[in-house]
C-alpha positions in Angstrom: -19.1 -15.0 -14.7 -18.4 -11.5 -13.7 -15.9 -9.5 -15.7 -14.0 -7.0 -13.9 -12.4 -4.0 -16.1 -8.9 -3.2 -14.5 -6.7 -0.2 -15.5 -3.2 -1.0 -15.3 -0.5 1.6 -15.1 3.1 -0.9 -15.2 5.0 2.6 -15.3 8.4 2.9 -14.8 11.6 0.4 -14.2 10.9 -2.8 -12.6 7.1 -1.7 -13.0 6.9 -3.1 -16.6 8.3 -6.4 -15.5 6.4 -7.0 -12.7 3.4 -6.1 -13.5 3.0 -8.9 -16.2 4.2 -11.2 -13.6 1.5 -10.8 -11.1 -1.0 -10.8 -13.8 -0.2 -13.9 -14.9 -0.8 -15.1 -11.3 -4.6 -13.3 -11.4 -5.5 -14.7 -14.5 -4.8 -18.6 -13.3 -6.1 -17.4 -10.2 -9.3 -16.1 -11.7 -9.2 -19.5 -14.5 -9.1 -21.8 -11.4 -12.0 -20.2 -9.5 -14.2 -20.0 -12.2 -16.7 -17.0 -10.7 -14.8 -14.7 -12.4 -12.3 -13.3 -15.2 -10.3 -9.8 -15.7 -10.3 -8.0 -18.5 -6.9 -5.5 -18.1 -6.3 -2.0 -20.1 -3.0 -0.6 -20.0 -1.9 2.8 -19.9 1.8 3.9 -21.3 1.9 6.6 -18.5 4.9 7.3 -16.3 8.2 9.2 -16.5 8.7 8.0 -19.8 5.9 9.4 -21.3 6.7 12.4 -19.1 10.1 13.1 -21.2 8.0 12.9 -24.2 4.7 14.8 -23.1 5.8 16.7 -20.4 3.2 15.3 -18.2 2.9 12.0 -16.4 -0.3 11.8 -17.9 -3.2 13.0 -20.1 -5.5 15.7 -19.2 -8.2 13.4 -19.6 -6.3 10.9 -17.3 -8.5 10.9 -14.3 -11.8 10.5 -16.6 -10.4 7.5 -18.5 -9.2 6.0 -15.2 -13.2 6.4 -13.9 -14.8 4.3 -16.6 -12.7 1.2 -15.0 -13.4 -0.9 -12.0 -10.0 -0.9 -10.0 -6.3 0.3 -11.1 -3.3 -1.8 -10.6 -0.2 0.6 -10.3 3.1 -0.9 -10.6 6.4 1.8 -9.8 6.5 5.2 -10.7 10.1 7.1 -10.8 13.3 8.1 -12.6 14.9 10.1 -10.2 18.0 10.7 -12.5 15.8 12.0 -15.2 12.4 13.3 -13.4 12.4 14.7 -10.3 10.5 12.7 -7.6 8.2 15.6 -6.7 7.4 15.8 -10.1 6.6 11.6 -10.8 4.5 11.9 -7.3 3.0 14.7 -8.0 1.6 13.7 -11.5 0.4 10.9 -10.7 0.6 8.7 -7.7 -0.8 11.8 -5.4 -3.1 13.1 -8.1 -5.0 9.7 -8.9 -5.3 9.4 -5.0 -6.5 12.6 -4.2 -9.1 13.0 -7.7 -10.6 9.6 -6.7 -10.7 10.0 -3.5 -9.2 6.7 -2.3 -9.4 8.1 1.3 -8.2 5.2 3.0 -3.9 3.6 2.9 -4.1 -0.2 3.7 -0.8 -1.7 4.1 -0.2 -5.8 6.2 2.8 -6.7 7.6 3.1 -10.4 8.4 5.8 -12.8 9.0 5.8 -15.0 5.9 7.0 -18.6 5.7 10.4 -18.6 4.3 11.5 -15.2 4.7 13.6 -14.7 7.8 12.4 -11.4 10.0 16.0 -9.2 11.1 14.1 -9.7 14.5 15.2 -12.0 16.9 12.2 -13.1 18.1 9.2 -12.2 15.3 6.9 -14.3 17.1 4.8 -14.9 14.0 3.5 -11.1 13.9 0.2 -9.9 11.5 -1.0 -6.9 11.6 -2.2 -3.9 9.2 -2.1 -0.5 9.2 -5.1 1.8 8.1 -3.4 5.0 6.9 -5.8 8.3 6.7 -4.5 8.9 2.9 -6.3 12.5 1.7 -5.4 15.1 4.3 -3.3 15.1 7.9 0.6 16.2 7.9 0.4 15.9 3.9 -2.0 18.1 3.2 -1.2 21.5 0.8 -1.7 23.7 3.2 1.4 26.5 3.6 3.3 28.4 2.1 7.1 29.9 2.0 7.5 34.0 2.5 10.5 36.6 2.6 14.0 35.1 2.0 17.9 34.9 3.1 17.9 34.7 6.7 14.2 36.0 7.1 12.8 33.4 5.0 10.2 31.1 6.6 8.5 27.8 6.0 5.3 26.7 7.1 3.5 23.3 6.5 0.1 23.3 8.2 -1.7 19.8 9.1 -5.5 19.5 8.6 -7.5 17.0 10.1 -11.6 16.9 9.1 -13.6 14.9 11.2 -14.7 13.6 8.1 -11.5 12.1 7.0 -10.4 11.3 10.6 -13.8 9.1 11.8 -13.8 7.5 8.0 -10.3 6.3 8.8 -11.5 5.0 11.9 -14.3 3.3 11.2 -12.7 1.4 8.3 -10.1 0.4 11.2 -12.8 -1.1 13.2 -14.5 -2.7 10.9 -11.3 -3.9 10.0 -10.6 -5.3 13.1 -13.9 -6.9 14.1 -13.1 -9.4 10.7 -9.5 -10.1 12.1 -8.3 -10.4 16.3 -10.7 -7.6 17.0 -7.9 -5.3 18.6 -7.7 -1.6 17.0 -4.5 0.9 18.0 -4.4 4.4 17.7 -1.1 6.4 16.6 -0.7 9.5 18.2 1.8 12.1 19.4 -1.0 14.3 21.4 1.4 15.0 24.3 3.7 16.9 22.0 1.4 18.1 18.9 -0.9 20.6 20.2 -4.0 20.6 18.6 -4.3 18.1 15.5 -3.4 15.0 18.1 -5.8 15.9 20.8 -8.2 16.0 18.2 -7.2 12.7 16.8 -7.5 11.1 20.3 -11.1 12.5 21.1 -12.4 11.5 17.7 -11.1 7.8 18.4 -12.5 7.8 21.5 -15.9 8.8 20.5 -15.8 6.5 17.3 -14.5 3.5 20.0 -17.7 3.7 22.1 -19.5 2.3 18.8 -17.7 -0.6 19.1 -17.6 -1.9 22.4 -16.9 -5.6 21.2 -13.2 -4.2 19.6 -10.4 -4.1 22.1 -8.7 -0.3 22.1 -5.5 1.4 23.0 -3.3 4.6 22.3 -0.3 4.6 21.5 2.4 7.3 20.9 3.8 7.4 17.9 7.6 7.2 19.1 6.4 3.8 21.9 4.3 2.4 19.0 7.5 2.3 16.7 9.6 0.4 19.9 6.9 -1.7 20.2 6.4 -3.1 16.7 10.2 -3.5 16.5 9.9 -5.4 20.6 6.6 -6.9 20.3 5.2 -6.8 16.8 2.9 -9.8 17.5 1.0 -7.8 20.5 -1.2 -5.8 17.0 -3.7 -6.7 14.7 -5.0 -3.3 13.2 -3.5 0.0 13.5 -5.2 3.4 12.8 -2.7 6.2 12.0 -2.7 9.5 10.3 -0.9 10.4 7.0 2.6 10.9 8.2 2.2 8.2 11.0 1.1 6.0 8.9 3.6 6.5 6.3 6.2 5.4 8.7 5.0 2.8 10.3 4.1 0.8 7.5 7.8 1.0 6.2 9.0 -0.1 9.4 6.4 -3.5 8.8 8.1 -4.3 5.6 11.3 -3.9 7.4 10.3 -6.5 10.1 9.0 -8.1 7.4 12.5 -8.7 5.6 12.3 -6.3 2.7 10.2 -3.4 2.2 10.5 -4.7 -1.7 8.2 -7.1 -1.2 5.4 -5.3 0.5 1.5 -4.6 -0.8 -0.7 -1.5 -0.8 -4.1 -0.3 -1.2 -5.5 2.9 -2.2 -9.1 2.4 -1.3 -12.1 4.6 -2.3 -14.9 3.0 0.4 -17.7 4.8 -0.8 -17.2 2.8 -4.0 -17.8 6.0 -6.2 -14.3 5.9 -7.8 -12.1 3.0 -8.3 -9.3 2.0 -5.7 -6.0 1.6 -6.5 -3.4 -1.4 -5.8 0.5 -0.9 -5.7 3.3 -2.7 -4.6 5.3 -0.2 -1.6 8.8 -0.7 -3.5 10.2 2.0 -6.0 11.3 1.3 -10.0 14.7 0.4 -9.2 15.9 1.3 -12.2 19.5 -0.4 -11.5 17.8 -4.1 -11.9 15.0 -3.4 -14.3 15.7 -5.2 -18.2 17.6 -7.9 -15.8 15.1 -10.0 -15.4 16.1 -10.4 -11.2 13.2 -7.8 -10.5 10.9 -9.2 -7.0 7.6 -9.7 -8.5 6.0 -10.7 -4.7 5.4 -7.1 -3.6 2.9 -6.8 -7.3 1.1 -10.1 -6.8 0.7 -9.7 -3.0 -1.2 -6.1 -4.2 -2.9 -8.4 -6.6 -3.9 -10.5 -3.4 -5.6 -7.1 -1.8 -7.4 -6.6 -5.0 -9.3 -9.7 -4.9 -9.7 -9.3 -1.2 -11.2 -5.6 -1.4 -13.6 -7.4 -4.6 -14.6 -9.9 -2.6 -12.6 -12.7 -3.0 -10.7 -13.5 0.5 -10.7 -17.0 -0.4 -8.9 -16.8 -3.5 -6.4 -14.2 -2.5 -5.6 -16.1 0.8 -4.7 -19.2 -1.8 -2.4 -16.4 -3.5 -0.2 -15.8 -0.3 -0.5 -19.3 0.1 1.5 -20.0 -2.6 4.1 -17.2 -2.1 5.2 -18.5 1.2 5.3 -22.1 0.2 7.9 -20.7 -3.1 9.8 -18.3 -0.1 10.0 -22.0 1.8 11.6 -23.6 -1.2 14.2 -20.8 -1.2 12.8 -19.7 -4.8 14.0 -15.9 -4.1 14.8 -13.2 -5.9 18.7 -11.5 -5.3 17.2 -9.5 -3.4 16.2 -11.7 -0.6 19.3 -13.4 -1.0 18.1 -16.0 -3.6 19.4 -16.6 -7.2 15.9 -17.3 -9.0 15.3 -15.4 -11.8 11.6 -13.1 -11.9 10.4 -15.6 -14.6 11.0 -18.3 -12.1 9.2 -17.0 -8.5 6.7 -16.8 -10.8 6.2 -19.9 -12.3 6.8 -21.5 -9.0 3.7 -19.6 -7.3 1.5 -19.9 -10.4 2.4 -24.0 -9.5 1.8 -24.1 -6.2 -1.4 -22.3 -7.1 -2.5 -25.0 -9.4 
């Protein structure tokens, strides 16, 4: 049986609740399949131990996070007590970029039980592949004089590195899915980093003849997914692009809150990292109320990017036959407490 050595970092708020939650959930799933068992480590790091260290964590952080297989992040953030850029910074952004989990996977689908605000959903399931090291977020810039003279500049850098990477990974993506990849741009308004962007796609498409291709603009790609979100299956999108677009799919989705991530390192030098899209919401956490599907659909991606499709399809299986029994948290208009979402999907797993 193959042991895999997971990192878990539960964090801040809501984090520490529903990270055990979705555990739970791996562990049967794991105890049911039988090829394979987890073995977690937790790590106290977070805004809380920020108050009392005055980091978010270690100095060693990164090298203890190496020795481990994958990381499974719950929510970072106490904005009344921290500031954000300080939580992100410390953490979130610094595992990403020292690991170099490159690539930002993020689906949108239409689940079972969970009524789309669109009209007509049309049973929509797509992802977005998000280039996650460089692009509009890069720290590259700088501010200069001040008063009225002072000026602000925020450069974008695009490698050819990280942009066919991205790429690829779409593609490959794709040809496992509906074989159909779209590109985000904006390269009739963004002078040089877009044109760019379009080439490299274009070059990278001729590799793969077999996947269907299109460009979109960035402002018509967001109409679209809102008109016709069932017309994509994989979408390819820099750092900022990206960014939006996936919270747009968890809108269309129903909530953002219950959306999945993936922090992947492709070259499998570094572990990836898995987190739920929704913050600490520190107003529910201690309730009890707290969403847990956003953490055990990021479990889900875990087993996927292991290997496991089988047993991490079963996993989303069972969240949208609880969603059709109208076990819901509050927050999707439900009354079920977190203890109870995830009894009922660890059942309907069994």
């Amino acid at each position: 049986m193959k042991t895999y050595r997971i990192a878990v970092i539960p964090g801040d708020g809501i984090g520490k609740e529903v990270v055990p939650a979705a555990i739970k959930v791996l562990d049967q799933a794991a105890l049911l399949d039988g090829r394979f068992q987890f073995e977690w480590t937790t790590f106290p790091w977070g805004c809380e131990y920020y108050l009392e260290t005055g980091k978010m964590m270690p100095d060693n952080g990164i090298e203890l996070l190496k020795q481990y297989d994958q990381i499974f992040l719950g929510a970072v953030g106490m904005p009344n007590l921290v500031p954000d850029h300080v939580s992100l910074w410390g953490l979130l952004i610094k595992i990403r970029r020292e690991l170099q989990q490159s690539i930002n996977v993020r689906p949108a689908k239409l689940l079972q039980g969970l009524p789309s605000p669109l009209r007509q959903p049309n049973g929509f399931d797509f992802i977005v592949v998000r280039e996650n090291s460089e692009g509009e977020y890069a720290e590259s810039g700088g501010r200069i004089h001040s008063g009225q003279d002072e000026v602000a500049i925020q450069n974008a850098v695009f490698t050819r590195k990280g942009t066919e990477r991205a790429m690829r990974y779409a593609f490959e993506l794709a040809k496992t899915r509906n074989g159909h990849v779209t590109s985000a741009t904006k390269s009739n308004g963004i002078t040089y980093s877009m044109p760019f962007w379009d080439e490299v796609f274009a070059q990278v498409g001729k590799e793969y003849e077999e996947v269907g291709q299109a460009s979109n603009h960035i402002d018509a790609l967001a109409a679209f997914l809102v008109m016709k979100p069932e017309n994509f299956d994989v979408i390819v999108a820099s750092n900022l692009f990206g960014d939006i677009l996936t919270d747009l799919g968890g809108a269309i989705m129903g909530s953002i809150g219950i959306a999945p991530a993936a922090n992947l390192n492709i070259e499998g030098q570094y572990p990836s990292m898995f987190e739920p899209v929704h913050g600490s919401a520190p107003d529910i956490a201690g309730q009890g109320i707290a969403n847990p599907i956003g953490q055990i659909w990021t479990g889900k991606m875990m087993l996927d990017f292991l290997g496991y499709q089988d047993v991490g399809t079963r996993i989303l299986d069972a969240i949208e036959q609880t969603l059709a029994q109208d076990i819901k948290t509050p927050d999707l208009g439900g009354t079920a407490t977190l203890q109870e979402v995830t009894d009922a999907i660890i059942n309907y797993l069994t």
